[in-house]
BAVODO-158198 format. One line per field, with one value per residue: x, y, z of N, C-alpha, C in turn. Coordinates in pm, 1 decimal, decimal comma, m for minus. Each point is the difference from the previous one (the first is absolute). Layout:
<sites>
n_X [X:...]
n_Y [Y:...]
n_Z [Z:...]
ca_X [X:...]
ca_Y [Y:...]
ca_Z [Z:...]
c_X [X:...]
c_Y [Y:...]
c_Z [Z:...]
</sites>
This chain:
<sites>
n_X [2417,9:m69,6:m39,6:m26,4:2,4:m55,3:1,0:m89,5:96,3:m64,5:77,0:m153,7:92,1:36,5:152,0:81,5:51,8:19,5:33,1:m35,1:71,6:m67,3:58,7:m14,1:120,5:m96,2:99,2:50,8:m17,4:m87,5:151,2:m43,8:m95,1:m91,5:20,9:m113,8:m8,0:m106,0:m5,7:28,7:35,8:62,6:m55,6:m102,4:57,9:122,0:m33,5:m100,1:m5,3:37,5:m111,7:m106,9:13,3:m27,5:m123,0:m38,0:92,1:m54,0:m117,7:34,4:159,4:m78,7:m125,9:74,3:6,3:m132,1:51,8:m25,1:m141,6:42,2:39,8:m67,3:94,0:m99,0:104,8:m108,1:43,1:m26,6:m168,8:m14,9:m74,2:122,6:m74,8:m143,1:104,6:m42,4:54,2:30,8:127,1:m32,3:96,6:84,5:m67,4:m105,1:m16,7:15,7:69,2:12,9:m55,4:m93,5:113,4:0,1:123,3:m19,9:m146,3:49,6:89,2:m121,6:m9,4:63,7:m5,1:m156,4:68,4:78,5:m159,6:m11,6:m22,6:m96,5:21,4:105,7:61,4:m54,0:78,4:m85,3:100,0:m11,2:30,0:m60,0:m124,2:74,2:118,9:m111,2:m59,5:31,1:m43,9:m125,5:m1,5:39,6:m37,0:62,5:m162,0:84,3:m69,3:m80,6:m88,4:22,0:m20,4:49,4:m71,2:98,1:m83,2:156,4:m85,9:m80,0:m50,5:m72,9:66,4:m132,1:58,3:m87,5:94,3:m77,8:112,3:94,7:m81,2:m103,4:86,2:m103,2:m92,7:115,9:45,9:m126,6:m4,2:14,5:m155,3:72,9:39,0:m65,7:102,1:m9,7:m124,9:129,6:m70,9:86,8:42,8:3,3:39,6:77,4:31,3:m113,1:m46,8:63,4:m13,2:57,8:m18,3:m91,9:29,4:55,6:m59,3:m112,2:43,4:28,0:m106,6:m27,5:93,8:m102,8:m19,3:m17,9:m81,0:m41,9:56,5:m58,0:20,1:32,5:m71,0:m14,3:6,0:m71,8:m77,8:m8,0:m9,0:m118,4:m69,6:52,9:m50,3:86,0:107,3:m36,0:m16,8:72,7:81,4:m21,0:m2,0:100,1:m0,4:m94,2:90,6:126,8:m12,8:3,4:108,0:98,4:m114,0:63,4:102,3:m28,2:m72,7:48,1:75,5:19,3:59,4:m83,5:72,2:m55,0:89,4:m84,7:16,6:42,5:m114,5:m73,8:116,9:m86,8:m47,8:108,6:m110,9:m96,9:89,0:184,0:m83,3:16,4:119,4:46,8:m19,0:15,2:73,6:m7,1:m108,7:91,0:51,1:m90,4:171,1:m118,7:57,4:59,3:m68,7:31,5:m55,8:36,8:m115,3:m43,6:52,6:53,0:37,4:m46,6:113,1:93,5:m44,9:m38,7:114,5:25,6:m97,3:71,4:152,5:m17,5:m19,1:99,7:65,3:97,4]
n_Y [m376,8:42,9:37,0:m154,6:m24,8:72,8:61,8:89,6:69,5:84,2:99,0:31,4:78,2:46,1:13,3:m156,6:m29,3:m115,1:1,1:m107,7:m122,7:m94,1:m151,4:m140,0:m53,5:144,2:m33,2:137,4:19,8:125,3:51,3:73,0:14,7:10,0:135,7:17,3:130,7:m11,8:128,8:m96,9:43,0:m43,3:59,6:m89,9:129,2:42,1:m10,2:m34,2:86,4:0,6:m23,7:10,4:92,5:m3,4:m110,9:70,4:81,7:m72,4:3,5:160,3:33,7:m64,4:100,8:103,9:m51,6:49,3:52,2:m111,9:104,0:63,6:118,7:95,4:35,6:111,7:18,9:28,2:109,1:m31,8:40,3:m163,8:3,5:m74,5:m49,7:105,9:67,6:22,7:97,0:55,4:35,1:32,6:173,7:m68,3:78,2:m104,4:11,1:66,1:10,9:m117,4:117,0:m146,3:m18,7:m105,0:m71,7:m91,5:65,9:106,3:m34,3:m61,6:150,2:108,2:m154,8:m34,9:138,3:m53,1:m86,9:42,7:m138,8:26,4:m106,8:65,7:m78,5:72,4:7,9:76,0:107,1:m4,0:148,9:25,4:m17,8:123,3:52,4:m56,7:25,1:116,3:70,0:m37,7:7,0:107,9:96,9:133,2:m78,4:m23,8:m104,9:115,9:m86,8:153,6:32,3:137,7:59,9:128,6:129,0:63,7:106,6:12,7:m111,6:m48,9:m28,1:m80,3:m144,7:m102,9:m67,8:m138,5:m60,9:71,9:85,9:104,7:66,2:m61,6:86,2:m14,8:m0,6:8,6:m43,4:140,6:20,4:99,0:m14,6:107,3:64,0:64,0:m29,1:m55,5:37,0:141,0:49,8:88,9:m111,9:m38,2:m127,3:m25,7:78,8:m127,0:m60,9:90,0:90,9:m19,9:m116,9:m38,5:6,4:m26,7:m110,3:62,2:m2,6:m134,2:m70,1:124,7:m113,3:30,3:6,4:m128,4:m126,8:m85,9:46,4:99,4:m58,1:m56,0:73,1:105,3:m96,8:m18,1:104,4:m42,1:38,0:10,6:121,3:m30,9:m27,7:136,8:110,1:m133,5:m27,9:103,8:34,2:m90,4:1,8:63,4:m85,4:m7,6:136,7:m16,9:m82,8:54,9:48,9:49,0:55,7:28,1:30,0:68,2:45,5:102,2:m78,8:64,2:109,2:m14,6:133,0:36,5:9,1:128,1:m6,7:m172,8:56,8:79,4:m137,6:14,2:103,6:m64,7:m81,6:67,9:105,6:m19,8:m107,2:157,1:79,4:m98,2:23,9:116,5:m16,9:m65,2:85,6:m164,2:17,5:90,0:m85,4:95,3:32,5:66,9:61,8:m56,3:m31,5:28,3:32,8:m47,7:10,8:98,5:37,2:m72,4:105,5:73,8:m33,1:m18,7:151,7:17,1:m49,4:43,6:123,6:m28,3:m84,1:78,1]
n_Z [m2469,2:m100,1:62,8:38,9:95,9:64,5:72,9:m48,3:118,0:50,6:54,5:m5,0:17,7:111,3:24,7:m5,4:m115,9:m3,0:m99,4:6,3:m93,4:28,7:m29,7:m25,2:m19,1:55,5:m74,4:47,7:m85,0:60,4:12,8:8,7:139,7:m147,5:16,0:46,1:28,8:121,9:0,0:161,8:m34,8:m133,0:m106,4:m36,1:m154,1:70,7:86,0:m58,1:m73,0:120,7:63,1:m72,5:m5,5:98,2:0,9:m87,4:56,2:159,0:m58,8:m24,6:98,0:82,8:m46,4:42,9:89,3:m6,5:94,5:115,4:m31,1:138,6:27,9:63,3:88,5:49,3:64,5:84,8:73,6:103,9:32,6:m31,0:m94,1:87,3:m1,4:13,0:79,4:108,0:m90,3:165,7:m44,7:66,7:m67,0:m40,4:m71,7:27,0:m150,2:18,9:m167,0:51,4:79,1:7,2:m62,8:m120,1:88,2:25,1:m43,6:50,9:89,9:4,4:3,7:48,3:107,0:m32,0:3,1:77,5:m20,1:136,1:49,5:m4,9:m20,6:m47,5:83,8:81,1:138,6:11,7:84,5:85,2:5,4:118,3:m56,1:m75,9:128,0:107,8:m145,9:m46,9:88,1:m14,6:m145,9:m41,8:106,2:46,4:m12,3:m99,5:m24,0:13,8:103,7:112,9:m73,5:55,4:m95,4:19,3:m86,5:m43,9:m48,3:m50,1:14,3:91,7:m129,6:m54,3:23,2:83,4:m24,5:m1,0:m25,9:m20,6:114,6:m122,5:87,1:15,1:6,7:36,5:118,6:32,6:m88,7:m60,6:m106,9:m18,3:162,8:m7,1:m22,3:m95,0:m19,3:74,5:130,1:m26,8:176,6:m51,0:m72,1:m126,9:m20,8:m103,6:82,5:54,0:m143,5:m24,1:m154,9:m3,6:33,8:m113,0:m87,7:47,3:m12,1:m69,7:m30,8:87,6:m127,0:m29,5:m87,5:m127,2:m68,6:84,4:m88,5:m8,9:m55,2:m6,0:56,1:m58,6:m103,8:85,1:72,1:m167,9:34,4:67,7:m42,9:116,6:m76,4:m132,1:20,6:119,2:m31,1:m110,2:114,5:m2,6:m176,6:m9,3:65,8:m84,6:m54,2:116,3:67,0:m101,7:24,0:89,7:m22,6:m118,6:92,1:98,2:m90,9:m68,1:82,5:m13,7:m46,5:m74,7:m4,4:m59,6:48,9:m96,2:m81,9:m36,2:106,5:m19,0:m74,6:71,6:m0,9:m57,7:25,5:m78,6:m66,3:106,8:24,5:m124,7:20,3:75,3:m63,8:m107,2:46,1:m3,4:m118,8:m32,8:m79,2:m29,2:28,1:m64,0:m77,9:36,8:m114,0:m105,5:m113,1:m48,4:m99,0:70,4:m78,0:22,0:109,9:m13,4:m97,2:96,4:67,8:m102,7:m19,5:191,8:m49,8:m121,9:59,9:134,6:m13,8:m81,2:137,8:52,4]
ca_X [m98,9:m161,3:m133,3:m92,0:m120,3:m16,2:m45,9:m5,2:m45,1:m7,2:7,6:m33,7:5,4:m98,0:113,1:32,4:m38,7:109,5:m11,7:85,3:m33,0:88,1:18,4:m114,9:122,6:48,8:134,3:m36,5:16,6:117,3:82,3:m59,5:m140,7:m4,3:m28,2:m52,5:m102,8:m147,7:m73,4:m150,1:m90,4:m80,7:m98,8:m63,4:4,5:132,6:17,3:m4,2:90,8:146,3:11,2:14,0:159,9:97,3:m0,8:26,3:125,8:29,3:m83,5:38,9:89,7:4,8:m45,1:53,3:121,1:m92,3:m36,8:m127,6:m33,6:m84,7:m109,4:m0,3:m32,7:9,8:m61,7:m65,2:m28,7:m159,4:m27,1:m35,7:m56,1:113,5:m107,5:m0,6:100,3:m66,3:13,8:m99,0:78,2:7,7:2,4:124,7:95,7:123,5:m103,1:m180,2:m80,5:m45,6:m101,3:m90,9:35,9:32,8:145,4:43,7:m44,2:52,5:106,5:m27,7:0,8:131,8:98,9:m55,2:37,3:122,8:30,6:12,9:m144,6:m94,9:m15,0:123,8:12,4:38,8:m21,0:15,0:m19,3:24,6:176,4:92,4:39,3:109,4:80,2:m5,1:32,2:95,5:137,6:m29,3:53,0:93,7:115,4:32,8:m28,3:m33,5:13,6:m56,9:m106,3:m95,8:42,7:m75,2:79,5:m33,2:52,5:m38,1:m26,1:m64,5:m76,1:56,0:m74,8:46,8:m10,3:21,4:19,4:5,4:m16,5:m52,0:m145,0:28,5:m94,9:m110,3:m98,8:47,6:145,8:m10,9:13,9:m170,7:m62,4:116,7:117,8:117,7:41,5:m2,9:m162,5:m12,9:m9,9:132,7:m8,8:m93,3:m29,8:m48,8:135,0:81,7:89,4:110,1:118,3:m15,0:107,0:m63,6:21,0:149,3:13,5:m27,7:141,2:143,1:m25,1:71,9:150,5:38,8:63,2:m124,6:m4,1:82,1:m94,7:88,2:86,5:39,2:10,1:72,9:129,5:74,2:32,3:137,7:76,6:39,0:m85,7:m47,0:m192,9:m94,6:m8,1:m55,9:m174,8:10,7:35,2:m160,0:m86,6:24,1:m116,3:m93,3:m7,7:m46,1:m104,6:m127,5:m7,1:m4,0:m89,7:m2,8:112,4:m5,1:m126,1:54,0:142,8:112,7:124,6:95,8:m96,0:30,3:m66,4:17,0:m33,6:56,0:21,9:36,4:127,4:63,0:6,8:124,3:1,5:m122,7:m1,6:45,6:m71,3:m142,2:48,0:25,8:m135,7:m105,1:67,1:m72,6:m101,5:18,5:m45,0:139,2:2,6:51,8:97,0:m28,9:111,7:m23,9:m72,6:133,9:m45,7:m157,8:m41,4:69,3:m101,9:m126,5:m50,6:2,5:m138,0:m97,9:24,9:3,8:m167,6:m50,2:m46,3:m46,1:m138,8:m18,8:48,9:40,9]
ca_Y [m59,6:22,1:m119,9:11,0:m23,8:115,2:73,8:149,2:15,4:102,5:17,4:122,3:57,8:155,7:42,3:m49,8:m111,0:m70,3:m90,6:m132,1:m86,2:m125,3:m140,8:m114,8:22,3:151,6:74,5:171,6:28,2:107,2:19,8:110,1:18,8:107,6:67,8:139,1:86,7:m66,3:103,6:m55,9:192,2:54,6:m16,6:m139,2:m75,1:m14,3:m125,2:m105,6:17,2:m14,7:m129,1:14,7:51,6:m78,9:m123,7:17,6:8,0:m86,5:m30,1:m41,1:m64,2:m148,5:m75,8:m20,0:m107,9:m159,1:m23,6:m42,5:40,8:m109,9:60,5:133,3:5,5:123,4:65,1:150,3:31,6:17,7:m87,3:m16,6:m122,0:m108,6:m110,8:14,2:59,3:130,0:76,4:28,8:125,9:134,4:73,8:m32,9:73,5:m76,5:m100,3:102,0:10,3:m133,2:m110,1:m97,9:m41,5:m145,1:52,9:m157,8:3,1:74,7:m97,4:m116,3:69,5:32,8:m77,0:m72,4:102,3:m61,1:m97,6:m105,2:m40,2:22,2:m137,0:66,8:22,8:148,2:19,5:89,8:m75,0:119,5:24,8:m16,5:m177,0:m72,9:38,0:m104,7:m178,7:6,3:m41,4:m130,0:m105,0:14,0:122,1:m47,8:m33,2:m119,6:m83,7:51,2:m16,2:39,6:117,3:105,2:56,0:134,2:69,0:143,7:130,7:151,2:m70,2:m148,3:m155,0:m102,6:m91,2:m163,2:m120,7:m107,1:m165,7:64,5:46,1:100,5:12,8:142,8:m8,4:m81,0:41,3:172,4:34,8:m5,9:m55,1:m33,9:m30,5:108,9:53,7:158,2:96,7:m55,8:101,9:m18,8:109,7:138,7:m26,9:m153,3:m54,8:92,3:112,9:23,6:m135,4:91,4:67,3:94,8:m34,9:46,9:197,7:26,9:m25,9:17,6:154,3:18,7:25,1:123,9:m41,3:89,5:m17,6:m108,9:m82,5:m147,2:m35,3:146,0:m42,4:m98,6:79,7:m16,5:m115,7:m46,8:77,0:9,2:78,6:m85,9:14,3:m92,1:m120,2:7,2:m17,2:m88,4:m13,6:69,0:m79,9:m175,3:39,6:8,1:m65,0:m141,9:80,9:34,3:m79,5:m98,5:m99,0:m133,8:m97,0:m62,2:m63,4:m83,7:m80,7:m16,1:m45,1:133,0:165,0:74,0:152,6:54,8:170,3:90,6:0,9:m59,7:m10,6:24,3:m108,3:4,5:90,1:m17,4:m155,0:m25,2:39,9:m74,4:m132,5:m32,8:52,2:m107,2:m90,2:54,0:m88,8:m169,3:m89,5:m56,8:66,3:m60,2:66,3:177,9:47,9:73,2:m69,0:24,5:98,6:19,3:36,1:m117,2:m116,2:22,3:m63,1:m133,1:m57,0:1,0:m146,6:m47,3:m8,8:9,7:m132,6:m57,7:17,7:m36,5:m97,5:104,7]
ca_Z [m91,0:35,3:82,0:m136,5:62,3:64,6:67,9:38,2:120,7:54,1:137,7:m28,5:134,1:m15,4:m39,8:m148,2:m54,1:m10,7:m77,8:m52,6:m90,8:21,9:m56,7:75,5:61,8:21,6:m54,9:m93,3:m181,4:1,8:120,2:81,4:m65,2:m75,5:79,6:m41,7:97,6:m14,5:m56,1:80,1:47,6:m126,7:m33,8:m52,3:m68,2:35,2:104,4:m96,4:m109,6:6,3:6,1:m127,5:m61,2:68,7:m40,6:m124,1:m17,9:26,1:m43,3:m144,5:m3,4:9,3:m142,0:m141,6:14,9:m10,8:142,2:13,9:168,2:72,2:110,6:51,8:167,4:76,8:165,6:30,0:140,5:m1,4:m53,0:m120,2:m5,5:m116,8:m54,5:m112,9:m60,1:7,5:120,7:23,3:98,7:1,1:209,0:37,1:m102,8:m137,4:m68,8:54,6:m132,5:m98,2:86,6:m47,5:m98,7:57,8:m85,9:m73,0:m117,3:m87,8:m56,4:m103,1:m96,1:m33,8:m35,8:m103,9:m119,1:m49,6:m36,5:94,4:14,0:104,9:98,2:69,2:134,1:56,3:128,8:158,4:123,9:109,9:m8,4:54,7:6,5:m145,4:44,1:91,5:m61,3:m101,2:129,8:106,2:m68,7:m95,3:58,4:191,2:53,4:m83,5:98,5:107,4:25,7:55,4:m34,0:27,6:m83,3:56,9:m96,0:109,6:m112,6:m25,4:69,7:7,7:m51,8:113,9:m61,3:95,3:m84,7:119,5:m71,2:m183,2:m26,7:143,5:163,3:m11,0:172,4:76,0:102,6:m39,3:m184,8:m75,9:m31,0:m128,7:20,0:23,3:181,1:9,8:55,1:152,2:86,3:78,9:23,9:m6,3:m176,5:m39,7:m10,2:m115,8:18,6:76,4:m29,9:m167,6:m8,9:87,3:140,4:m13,3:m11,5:140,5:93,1:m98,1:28,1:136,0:27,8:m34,3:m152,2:m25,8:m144,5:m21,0:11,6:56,2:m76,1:9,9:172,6:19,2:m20,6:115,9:103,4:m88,6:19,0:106,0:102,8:136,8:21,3:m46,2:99,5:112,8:m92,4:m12,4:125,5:84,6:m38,6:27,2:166,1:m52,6:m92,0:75,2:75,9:m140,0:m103,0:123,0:10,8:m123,8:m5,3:133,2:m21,1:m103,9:m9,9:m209,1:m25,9:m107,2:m23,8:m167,4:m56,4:m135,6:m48,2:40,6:154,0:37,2:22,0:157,6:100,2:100,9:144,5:84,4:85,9:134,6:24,0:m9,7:120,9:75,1:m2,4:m6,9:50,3:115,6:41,1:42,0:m121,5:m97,0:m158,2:m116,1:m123,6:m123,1:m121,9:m126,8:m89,5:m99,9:m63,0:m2,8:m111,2:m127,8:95,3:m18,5:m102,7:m2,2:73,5:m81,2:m114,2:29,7:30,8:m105,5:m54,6:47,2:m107,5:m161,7:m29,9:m164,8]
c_X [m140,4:m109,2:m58,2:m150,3:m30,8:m97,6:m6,9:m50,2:7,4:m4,0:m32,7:m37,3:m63,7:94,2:17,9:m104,4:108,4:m19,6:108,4:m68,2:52,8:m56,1:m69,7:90,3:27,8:35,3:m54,7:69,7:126,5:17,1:m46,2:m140,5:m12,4:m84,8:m119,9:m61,5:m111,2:m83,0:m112,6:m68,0:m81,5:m153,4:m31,4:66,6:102,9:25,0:m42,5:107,3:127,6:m3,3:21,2:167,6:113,2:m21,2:2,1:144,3:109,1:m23,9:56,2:123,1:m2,7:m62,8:88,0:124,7:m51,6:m41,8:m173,8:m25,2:m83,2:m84,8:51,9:m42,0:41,8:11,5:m30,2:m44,7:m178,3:m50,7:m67,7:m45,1:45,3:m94,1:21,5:65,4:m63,4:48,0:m74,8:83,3:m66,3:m62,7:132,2:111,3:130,4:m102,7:m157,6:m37,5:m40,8:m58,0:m64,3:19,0:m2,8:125,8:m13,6:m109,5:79,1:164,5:m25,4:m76,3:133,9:67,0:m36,7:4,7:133,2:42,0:0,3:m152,6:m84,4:7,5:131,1:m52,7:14,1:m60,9:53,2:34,6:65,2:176,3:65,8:m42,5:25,3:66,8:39,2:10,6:109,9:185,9:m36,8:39,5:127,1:111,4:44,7:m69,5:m62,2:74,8:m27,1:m163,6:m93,9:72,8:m82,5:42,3:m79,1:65,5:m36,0:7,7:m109,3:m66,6:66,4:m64,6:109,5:m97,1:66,9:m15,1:34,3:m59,3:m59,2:m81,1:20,5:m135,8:m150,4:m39,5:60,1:108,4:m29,0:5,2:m165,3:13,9:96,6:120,7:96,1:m32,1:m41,5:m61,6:7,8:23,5:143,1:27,7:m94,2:m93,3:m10,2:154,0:71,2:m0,6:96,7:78,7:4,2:88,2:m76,3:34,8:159,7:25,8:m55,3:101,5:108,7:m70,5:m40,6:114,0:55,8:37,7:m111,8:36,8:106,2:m79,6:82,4:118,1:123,7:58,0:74,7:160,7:74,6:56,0:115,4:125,2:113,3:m90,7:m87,1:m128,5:m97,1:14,2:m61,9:m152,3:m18,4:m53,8:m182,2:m65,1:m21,0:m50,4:m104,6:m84,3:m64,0:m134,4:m129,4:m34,0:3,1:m139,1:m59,6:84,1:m34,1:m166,3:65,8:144,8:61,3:105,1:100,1:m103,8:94,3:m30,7:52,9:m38,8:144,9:100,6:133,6:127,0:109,2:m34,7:117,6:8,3:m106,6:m3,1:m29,2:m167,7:m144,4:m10,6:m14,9:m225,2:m63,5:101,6:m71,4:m86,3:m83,3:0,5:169,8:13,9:38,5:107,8:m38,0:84,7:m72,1:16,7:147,5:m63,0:m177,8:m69,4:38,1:m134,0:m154,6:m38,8:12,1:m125,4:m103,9:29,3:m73,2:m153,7:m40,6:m14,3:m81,3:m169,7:m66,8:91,4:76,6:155,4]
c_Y [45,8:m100,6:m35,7:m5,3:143,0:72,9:142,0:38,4:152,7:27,8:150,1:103,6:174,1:74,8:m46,1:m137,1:m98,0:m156,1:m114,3:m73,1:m113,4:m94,7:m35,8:19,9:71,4:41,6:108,1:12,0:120,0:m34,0:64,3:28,5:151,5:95,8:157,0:52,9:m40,2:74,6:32,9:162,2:56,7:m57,6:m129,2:m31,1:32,3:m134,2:m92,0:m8,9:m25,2:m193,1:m85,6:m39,0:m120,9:m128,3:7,7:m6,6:m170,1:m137,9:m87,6:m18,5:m153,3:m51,5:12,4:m135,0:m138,3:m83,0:19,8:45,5:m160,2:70,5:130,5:48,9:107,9:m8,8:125,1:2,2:23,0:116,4:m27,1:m150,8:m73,5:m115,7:97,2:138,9:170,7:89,6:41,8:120,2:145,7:52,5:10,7:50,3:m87,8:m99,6:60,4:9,4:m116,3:m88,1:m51,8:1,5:m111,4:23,9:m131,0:1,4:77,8:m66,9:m103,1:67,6:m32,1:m90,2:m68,9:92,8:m16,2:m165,1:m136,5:m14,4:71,9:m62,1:31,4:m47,6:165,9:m6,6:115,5:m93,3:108,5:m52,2:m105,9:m198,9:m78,3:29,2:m84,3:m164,8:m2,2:m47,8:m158,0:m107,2:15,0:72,8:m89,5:m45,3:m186,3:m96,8:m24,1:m5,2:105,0:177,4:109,4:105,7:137,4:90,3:137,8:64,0:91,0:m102,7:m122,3:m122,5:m161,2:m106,5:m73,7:m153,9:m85,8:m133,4:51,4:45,4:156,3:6,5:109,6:m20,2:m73,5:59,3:140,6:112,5:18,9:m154,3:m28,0:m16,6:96,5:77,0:161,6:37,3:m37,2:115,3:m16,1:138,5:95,0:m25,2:m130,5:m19,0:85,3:130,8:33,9:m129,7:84,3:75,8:163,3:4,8:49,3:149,2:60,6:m3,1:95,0:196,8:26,0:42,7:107,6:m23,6:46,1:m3,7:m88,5:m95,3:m163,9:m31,3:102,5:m28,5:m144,0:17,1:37,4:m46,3:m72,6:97,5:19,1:119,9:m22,8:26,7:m50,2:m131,6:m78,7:m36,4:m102,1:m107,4:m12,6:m93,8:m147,2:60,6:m17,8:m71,2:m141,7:13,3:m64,8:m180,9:m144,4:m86,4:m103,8:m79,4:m97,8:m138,7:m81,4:m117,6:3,6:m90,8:122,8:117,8:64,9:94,0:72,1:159,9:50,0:76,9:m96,9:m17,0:95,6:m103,4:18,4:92,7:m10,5:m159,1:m17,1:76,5:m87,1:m144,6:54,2:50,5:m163,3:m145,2:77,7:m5,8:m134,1:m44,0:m94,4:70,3:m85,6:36,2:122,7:2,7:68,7:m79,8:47,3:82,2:16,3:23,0:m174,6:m80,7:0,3:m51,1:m124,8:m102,1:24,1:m87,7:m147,3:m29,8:m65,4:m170,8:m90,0:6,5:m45,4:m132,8:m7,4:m129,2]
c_Z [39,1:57,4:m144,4:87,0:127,3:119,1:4,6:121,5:40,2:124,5:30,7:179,3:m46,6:m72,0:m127,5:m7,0:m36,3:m92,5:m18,7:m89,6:94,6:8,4:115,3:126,6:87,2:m15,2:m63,1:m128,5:46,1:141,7:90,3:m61,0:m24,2:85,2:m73,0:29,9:m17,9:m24,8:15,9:52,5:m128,1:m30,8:m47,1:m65,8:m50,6:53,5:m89,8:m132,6:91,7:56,0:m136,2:m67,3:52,4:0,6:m153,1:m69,4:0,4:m48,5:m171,7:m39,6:19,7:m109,5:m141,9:2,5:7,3:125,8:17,0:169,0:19,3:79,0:22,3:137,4:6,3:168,6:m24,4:134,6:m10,7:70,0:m128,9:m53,8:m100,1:m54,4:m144,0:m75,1:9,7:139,2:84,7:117,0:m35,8:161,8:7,9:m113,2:m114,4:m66,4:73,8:m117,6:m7,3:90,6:m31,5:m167,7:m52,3:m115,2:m48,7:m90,2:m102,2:m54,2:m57,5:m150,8:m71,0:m69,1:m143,0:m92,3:m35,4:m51,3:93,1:63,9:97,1:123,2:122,4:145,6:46,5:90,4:108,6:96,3:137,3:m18,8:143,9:23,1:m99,3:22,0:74,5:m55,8:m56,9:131,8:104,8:m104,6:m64,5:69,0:149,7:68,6:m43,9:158,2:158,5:14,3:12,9:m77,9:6,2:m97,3:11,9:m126,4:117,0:m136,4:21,8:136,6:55,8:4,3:90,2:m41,6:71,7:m97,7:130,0:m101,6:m143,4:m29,5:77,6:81,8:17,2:112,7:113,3:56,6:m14,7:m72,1:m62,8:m72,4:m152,4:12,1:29,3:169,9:m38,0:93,5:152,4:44,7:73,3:40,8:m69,9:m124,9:8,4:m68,6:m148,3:29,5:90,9:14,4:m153,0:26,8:97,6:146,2:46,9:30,7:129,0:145,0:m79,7:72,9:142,5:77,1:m94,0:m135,4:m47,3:m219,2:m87,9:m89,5:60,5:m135,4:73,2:163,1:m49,3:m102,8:102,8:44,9:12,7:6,8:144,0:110,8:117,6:39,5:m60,6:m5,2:64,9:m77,4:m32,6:77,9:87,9:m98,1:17,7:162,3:m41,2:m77,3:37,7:74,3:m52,3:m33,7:146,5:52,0:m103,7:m6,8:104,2:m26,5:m163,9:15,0:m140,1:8,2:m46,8:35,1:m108,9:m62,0:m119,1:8,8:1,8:99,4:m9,9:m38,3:109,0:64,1:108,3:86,1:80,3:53,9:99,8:59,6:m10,2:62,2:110,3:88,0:8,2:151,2:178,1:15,5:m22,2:m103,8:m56,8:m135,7:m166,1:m68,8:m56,5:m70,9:m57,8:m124,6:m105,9:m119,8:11,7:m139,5:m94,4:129,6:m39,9:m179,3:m28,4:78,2:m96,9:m90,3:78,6:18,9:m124,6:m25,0:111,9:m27,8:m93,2:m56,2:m160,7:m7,0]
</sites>
């Protein structure tokens, strides 16, 4: 049966983009979230026309069935200014056309060309702490107090929730709550809790024009070097992350992205790395879908926002 009531959510990464519809409820419309190249390298006004295209499309299947939005939630990796919906990436070779844009003027274009109000709830918000609400209330980590929530991808995003609130300037965390920009060995944590960090260890161990997907095919296979690589990375991992743990106390550590479905070679490594140095351990797991988690956390901004 069709929602009569709705959510349009986007889960917009450098690679794809990932779309769901879903109810007050959470519940997703389609089975699987809709999937499409982000096209985050082309010109302005590619990249717009395809944003465009795609809440448009979605847009107007729910309207033609008489279904009522309630709101519109983008995650977008930063950085960027989710208040008022402006990019602000570039250097970094993805969305470098649409720097200082404002996308939520322009979707409240769009959308009031198809009939629906101005007034539209539409909210930005950083990918990985709609990833992080979307699992501290609704995913593996529902029922759990002190949650640490870690995305390994192009970067690594991260997001501290303690008594339903997330964590800023505090247990050693910038001023927005995140762990990247921390000074760790030779760099700083996102370039060696990433997929960058990966590949570095993988071309240690002589593996060479791989990416973490491709390595983790492997793995699945049965191949004992990358494994191993695996393995080196959860070392690292804990390496990187062991002093937030040790100043935070998680109940849960909850990792998304990509990466994060080799959990099962980097575990035993990454306990035994954080148990050597004193740390109590939390519950680790992996995130069942990072992508459904994160759009269920922008439902979860929207109404807490807009008391929707």
């Amino acid at each position: 049966m069709l929602f009569k009531q709705y959510y349009l959510c986007l889960d917009v990464g450098g690679t794809e983009i990932k779309v769901n519809i879903l109810n007050k409820a959470k519940h997703p419309f389609y089975t699987g979230n809709i999937c499409y190249h982000s096209k985050a390298r082309q010109d302005q006004h590619s990249i717009l026309q395809h944003f465009k295209t795609i809440i448009t499309e979605h847009l107007q299947i729910m309207n033609e069935n008489g279904a009522e939005l309630l709101g519109i939630g983008i995650a977008f990796p930063g950085p960027f200014d989710y208040e008022n919906g402006i990019s602000l990436i570039r250097g970094i070779r993805k969305y470098d056309a649409i720097y200082q844009v404002n996308l939520k003027e322009l979707m409240i274009q769009w959308i009031v060309t198809l009939g629906f109000k101005a007034t539209t709830p539409i909210i930005f918000e950083n990918d990985a702490t709609s990833f992080a609400t979307g699992e501290y209330y609704y995913g593996v980590a529902n029922g759990q107090n002190k949650g640490m929530f870690i995305t390994l991808g192009t970067g690594c995003g991260s997001t501290f929730i303690e008594n339903n609130r997330m964590v800023k300037n505090k247990y050693g965390l910038n001023q927005d709550g995140m762990v990247f920009d921390t000074p760790f060995l030779t760099g700083t944590i996102d370039e060696y809790l990433s997929a960058k960090g990966l590949m570095e260890i993988a071309k240690a161990n002589n593996v060479t024009n791989v990416d973490g997907y491709h390595l983790f095919v492997a793995a699945e296979n049965g191949n004992v070097i990358v494994q191993r690589i695996f393995s080196q990375f959860g070392t690292q991992i804990a390496q990187g992350l062991r002093p937030f743990i040790l100043s935070f106390a998680p109940d849960i550590l909850v990792f998304g992205g990509q990466i994060s479905h080799s959990l099962k070679w980097m575990i035993d490594s990454m306990q035994e790395e954080l148990t050597r140095g004193g740390v109590r351990l939390p519950l680790i797991c992996n995130s069942l879908d990072t992508s459904l988690a994160t759009l269920t956390g922008l439902v979860q901004t929207l109404e807490n926002d807009h008391k929707i």
